[in-house]
C-alpha positions as CSV (number, residue, x, y, z in Angstrom):
1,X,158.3,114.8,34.3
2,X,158.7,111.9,37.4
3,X,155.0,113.0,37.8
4,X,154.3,112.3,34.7
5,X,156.2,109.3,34.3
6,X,154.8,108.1,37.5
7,X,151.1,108.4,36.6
8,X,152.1,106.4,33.6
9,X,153.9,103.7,35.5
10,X,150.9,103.4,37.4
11,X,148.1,103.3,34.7
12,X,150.5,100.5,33.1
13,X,150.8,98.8,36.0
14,X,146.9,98.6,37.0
15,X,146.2,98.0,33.3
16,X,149.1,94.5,33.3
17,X,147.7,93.5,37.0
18,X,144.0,93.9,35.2
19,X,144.9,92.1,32.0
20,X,146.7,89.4,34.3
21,X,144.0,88.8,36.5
22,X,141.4,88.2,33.5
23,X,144.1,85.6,32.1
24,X,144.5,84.0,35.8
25,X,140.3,83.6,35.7
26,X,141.0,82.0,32.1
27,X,143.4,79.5,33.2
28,X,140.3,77.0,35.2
29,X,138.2,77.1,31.6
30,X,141.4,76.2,29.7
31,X,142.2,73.4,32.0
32,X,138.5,72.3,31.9
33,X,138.8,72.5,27.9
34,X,142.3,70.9,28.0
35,X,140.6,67.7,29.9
36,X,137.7,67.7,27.3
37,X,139.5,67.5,24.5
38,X,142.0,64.7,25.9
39,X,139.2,62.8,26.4
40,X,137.7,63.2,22.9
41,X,141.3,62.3,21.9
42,X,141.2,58.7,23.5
43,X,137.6,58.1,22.6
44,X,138.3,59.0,18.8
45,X,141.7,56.5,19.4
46,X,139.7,53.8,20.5
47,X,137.1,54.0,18.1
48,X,140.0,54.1,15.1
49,X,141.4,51.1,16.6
50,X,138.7,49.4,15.9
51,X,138.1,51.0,12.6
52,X,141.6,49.7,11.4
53,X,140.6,46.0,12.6
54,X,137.3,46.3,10.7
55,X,139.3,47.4,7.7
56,X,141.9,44.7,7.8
57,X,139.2,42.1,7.9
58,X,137.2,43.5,5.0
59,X,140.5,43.5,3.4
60,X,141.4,39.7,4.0
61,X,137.6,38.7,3.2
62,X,138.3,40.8,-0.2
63,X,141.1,39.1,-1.3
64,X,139.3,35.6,-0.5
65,X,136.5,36.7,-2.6
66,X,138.9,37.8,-5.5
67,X,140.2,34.7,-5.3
68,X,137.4,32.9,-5.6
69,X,136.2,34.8,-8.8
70,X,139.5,33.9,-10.6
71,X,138.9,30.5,-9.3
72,X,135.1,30.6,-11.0
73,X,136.4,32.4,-13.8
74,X,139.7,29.5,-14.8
75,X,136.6,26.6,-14.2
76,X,134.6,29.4,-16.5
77,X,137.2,29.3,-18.8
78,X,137.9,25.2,-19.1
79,X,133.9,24.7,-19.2
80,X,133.1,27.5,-22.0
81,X,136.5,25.8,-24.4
82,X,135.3,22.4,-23.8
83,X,131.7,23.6,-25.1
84,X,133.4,25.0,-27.8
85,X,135.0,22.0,-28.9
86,X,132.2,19.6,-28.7
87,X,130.0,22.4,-30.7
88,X,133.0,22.3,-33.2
89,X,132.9,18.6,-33.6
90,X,128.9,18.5,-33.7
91,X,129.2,20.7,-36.4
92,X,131.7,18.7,-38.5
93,X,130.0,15.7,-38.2
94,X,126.6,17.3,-39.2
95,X,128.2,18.9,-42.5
96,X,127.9,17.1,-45.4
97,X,130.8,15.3,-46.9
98,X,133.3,17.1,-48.6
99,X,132.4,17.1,-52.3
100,X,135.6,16.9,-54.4
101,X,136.3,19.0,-57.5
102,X,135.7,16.5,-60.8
103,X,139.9,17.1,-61.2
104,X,140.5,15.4,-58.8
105,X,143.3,12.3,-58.2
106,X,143.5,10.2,-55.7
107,X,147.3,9.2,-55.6
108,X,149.5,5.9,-54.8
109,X,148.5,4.9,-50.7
110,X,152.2,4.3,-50.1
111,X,155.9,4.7,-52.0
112,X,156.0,1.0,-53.2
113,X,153.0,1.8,-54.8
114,X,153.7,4.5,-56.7
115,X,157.2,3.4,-57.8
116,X,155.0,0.3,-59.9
117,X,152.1,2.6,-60.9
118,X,154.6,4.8,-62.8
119,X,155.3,2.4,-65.7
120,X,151.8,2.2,-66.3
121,X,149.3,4.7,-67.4
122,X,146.3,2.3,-67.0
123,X,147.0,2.3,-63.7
124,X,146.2,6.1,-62.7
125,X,142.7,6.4,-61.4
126,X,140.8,9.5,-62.2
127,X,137.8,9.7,-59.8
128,X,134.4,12.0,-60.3
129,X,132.3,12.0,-58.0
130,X,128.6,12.8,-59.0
């Protein structure tokens, strides 16, 4: 059996100092990788830098332009009610004038009036307009 278990110690032995030897020729490729990829790393930095200043900028010149378009849209606003309120006086004074019913009384001006027009009946004015 110390034969045996010798021969085994052995194969397991040549077998580690085999498998160690591949993973000492690995270590050169992982240091070359290693390097690589640190210097992808600080290129892809830089270039996000930059990416976030680009973005803050277009951010700033976006909230100008929004405020500029509420700007245009208030002076929008003020120009489009003013229209509407000369169109809206245009209008009345190109409508006819108001034709009143044949029923209908034109009362006292004032109180003093209408306190002396009560005693007489004469005095009440019944208006038709034809």
């Amino acid at each position: 059996m110390d034969t045996l278990d010798s021969a085994d110690i052995r194969q397991r032995a040549v077998a580690l100092i085999q498998e160690t030897g591949a993973l000492l020729g690995m270590i050169p490729d992982l240091l070359d990788k290693s390097d690589e990829v640190k210097a992808n790393h600080d290129d892809l930095s830089r270039e996000v830098e930059g990416l976030r200043k680009e973005a803050a900028t277009l951010r700033s010149e976006v909230q100008q332009l929004r405020t500029e378009r509420d700007d245009m849209s208030e002076s929008l606003t003020v120009i489009m009610n003013e229209m509407l309120r000369l169109a809206s006086d245009a209008v009345g004074r190109l409508r006819p004038p108001e034709r009143r019913s044949s029923f209908w009384r034109e009362g006292p001006a004032s109180p003093g009036e209408a306190v002396a027009g009560r005693g007489a009946a004469a005095a009440t004015v019944w208006r038709r307009d034809v």
